[in-house]
C-alpha positions in Angstrom: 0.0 0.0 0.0 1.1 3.7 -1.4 2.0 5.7 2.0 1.7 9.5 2.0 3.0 12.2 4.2 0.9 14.6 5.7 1.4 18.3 4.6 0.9 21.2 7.3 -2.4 21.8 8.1 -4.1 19.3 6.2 -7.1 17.9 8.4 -6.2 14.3 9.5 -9.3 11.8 8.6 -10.7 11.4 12.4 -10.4 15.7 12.3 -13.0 16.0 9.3 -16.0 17.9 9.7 -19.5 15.6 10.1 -18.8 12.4 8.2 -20.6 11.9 4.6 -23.2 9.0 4.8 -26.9 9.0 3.9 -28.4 11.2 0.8 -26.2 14.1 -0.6 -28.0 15.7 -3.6 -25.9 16.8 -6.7 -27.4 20.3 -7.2 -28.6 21.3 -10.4 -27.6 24.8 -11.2 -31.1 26.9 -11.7 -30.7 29.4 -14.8 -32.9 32.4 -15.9 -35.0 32.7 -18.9 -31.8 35.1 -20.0 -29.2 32.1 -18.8 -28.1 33.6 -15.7 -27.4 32.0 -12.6 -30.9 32.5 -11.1 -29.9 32.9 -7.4 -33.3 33.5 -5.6 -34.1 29.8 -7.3 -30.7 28.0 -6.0 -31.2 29.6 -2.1 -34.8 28.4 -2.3 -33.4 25.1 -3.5 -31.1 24.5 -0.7 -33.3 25.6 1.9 -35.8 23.2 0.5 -33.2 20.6 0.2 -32.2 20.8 4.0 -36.1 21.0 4.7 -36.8 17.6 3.4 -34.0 16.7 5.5 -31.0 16.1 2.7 -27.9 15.2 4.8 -25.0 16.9 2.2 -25.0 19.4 -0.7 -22.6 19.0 -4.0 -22.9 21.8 -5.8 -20.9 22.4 -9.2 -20.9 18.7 -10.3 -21.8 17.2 -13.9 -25.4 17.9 -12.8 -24.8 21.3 -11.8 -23.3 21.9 -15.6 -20.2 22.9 -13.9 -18.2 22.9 -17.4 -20.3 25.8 -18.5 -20.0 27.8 -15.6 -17.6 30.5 -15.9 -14.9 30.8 -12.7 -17.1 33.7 -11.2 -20.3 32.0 -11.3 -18.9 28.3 -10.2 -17.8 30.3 -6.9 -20.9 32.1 -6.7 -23.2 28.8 -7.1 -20.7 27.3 -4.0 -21.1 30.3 -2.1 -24.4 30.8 -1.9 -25.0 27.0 -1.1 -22.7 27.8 1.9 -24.5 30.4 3.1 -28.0 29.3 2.5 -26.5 26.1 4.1 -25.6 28.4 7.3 -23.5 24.8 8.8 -26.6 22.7 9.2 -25.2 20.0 6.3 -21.5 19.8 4.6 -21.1 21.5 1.4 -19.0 19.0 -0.8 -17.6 22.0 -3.5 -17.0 20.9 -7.7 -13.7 21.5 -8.3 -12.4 18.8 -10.7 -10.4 19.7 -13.8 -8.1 16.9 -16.0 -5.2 20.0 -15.1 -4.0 19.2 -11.9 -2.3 22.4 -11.1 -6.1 24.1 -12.2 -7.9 21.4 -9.3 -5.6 22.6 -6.9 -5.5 26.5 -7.6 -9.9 26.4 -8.1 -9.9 23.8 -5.0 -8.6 26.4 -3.2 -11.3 28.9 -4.3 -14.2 26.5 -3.6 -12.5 26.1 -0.2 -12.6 30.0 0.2 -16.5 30.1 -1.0 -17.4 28.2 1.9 -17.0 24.3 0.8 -16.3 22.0 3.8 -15.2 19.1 1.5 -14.2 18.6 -2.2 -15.3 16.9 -5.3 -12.8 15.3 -7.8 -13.5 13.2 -10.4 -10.8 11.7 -12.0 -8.7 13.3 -15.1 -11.6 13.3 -17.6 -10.1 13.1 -22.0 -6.5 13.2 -20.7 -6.6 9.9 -19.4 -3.9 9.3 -17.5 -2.6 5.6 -16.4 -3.6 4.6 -13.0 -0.3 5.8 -12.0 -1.1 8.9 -13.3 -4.6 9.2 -11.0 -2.9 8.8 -8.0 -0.5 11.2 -8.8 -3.1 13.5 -9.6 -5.5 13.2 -6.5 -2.4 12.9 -4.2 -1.1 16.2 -5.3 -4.7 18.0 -4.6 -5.0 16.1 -1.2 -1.4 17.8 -0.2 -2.2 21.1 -1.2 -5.5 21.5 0.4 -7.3 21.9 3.8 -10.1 20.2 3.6 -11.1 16.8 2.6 -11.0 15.6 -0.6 -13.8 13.0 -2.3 -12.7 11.2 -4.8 -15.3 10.4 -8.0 -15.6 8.0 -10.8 -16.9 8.3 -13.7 -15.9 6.1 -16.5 -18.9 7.0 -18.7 -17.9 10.8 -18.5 -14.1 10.0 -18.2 -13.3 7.6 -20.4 -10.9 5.7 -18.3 -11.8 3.9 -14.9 -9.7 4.2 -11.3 -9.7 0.4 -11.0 -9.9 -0.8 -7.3 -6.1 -0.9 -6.2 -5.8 2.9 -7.3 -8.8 4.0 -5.2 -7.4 1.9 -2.0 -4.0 3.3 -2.7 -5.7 6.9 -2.0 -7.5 6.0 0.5 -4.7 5.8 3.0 -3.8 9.8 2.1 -5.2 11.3 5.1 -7.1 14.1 3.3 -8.9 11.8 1.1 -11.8 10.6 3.1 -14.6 9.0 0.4 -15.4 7.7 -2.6 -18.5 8.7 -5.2 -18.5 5.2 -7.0 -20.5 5.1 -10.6 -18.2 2.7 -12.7 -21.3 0.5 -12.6 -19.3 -2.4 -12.0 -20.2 -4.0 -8.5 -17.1 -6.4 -7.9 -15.1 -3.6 -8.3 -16.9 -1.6 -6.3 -17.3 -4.8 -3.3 -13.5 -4.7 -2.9 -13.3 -1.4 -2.4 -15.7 -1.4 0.5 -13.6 -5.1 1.5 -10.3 -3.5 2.0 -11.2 0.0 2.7 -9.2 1.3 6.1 -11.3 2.5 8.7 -13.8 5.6 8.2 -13.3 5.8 4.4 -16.5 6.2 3.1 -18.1 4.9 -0.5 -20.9 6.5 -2.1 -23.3 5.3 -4.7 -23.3 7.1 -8.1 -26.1 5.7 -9.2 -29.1 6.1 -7.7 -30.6 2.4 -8.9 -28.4 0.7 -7.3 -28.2 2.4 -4.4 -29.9 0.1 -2.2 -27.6 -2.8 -3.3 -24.7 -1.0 -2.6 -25.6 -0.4 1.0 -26.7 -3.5 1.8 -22.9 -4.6 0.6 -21.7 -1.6 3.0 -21.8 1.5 1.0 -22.1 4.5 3.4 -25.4 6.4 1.1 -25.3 8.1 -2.4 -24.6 11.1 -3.9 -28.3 11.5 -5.8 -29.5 12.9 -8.7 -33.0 12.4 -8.7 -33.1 13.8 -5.0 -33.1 17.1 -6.1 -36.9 16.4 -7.4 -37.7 14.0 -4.4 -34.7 14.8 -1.5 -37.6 13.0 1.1 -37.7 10.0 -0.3 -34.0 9.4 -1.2 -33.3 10.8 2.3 -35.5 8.2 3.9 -34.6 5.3 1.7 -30.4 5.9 2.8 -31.5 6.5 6.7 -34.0 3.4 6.4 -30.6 1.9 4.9 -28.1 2.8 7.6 -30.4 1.6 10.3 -31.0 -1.9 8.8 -34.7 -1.1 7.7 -34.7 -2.9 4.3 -38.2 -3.2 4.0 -38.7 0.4 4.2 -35.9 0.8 1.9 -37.6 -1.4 -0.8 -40.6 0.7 -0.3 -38.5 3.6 -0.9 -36.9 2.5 -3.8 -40.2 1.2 -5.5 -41.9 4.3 -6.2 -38.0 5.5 -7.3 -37.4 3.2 -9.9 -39.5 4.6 -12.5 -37.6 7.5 -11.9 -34.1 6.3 -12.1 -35.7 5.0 -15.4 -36.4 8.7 -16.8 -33.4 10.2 -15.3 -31.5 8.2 -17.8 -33.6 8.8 -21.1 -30.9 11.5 -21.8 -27.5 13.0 -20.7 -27.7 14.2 -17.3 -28.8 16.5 -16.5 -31.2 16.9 -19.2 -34.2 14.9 -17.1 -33.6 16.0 -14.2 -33.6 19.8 -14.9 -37.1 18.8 -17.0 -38.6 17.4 -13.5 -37.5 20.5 -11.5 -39.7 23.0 -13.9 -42.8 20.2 -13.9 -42.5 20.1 -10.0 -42.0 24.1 -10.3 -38.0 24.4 -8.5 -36.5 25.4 -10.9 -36.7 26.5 -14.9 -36.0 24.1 -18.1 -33.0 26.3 -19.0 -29.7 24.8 -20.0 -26.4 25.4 -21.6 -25.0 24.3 -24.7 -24.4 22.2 -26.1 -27.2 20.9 -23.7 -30.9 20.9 -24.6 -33.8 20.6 -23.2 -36.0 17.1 -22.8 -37.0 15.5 -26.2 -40.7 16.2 -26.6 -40.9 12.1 -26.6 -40.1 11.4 -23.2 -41.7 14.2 -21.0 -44.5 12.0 -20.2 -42.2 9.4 -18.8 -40.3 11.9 -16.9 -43.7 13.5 -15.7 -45.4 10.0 -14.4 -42.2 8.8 -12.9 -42.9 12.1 -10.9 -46.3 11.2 -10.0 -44.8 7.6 -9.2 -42.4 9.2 -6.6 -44.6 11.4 -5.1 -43.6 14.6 -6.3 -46.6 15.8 -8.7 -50.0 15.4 -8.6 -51.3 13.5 -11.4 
């Protein structure tokens, strides 16, 4: 196992602020009719996140269209999830790039907006050897001062952080978790086998969330929370406790769902199911679109499915 040494100040993994488990929702970004960051939309968002009783935010991810954010309004959408967020639930800040001296130097901007944690998913079109990855996430975990979680992606970064590379990390001290959506569950079950103590993995996928806990995943970083943060909240909590059957219950009138969050890219669905349940405008950036015509109706009864809308 890779050893690393621990830079000044860096927060040991028994120092971190309050542990990552249950339902973290992957914001979406809310945009004006004119494309602007609409701010009173993404405050009323969080609030209504932490309401429903959401247990982490992740702003600026893939689903928060991060790549189309400019620097100033990246920093803006972090900040104002801080301060909405007021220290009730962590803040786990985007700050990935495939440039590793750019992670670092926006990393420490996120940290400045008011993130208590970091997102990094690993070198997207570059793709680096696994080597190369832990070169890469070791060098942000040293250079920052708080903890880092590490996510992948294959399907957005064309190359996957095969097991030994994410165990390797997990003994830096400053990288405290894992968001896991390779989709490949062996891989995934040795992680969680050979983990050391207090690293956490996260689903993310939100179908197979349930099977991932019950193998000893710690919860999921959700997309379709952001239209039904009750529901995934309740189905990780039911989860952590051992209350499968509520889980299943849960996860039943998710699936359809997790079905219609996947008819297009991310997060294409799910920004459609935030104007039909009235949280937030169909507004996105290109090269993004808006829903195909063809599968509103899916996206609306998987909705009505969950809960969310009245039929």
């Amino acid at each position: 196992m890779m050893s690393f040494g621990t830079s000044p100040g860096l927060l040991m993994r028994d120092e971190t602020l309050t542990p990552l488990a249950g339902c973290g929702t992957a914001l979406v970004t809310p945009f004006t009719a004119a494309g602007a960051v609409d701010e009173a939309a993404l405050r009323a968002l969080v609030e209504w996140q932490i309401t429903e009783g959401i247990d982490f935010l992740v702003p600026c991810g893939s689903t928060g269209e991060a790549a189309t954010l400019t620097q100033e309004e990246h920093l803006r959408v972090v900040s104002i999830t801080a301060e909405v967020t007021a220290g009730r639930v962590p803040v786990v800040g985007g700050a990935a790039s495939n440039d590793t001296k750019k992670a670092i130097a926006l990393s420490r901007l996120v940290i400045d907006a008011g993130a208590t944690h970091l997102l990094h998913a690993s070198p997207m079109y570059s793709r680096p050897p696994q080597r190369g990855i832990i070169s890469h996430f070791a060098a942000i975990a040293d250079a920052v001062s708080r903890p880092v979680v590490l996510y992948n992606v294959p399907s957005r970064t064309a190359s996957n952080m095969e097991a030994a590379t994410t165990l390797a990390l997990a003994a830096h001290p400053n990288i405290v978790a894992m968001k896991e959506a390779s989709g490949n569950i062996a891989q995934i079950e040795e992680i969680m086998r050979n983990r050391p103590d207090g690293f956490v993995v996260l689903s993310g996928d939100d179908a197979v969330t349930v099977q991932l806990m019950a193998r000893g995943a710690n919860g999921v970083i959700s997309v379709v929370s952001n239209a039904t943060p009750r529901a995934m909240s309740d189905l990780t909590r039911a989860m952590l406790r051992g209350d499968v059957n509520t889980a299943h219950m849960h996860d039943g009138t998710l699936k359809a769902l997790y079905r219609a969050s996947g008819v297009e890219s991310n997060p294409i669905p799910i920004k459609a199911a935030m104007e039909l349940i009235g949280r937030a405008g169909n507004v996105l950036r290109l090269p993004l679109v808006p829903l195909a015509a063809e599968y509103v109706t899916a996206v609306r009864e998987a909705l009505v499915a969950a809960g969310a809308l009245e039929r």
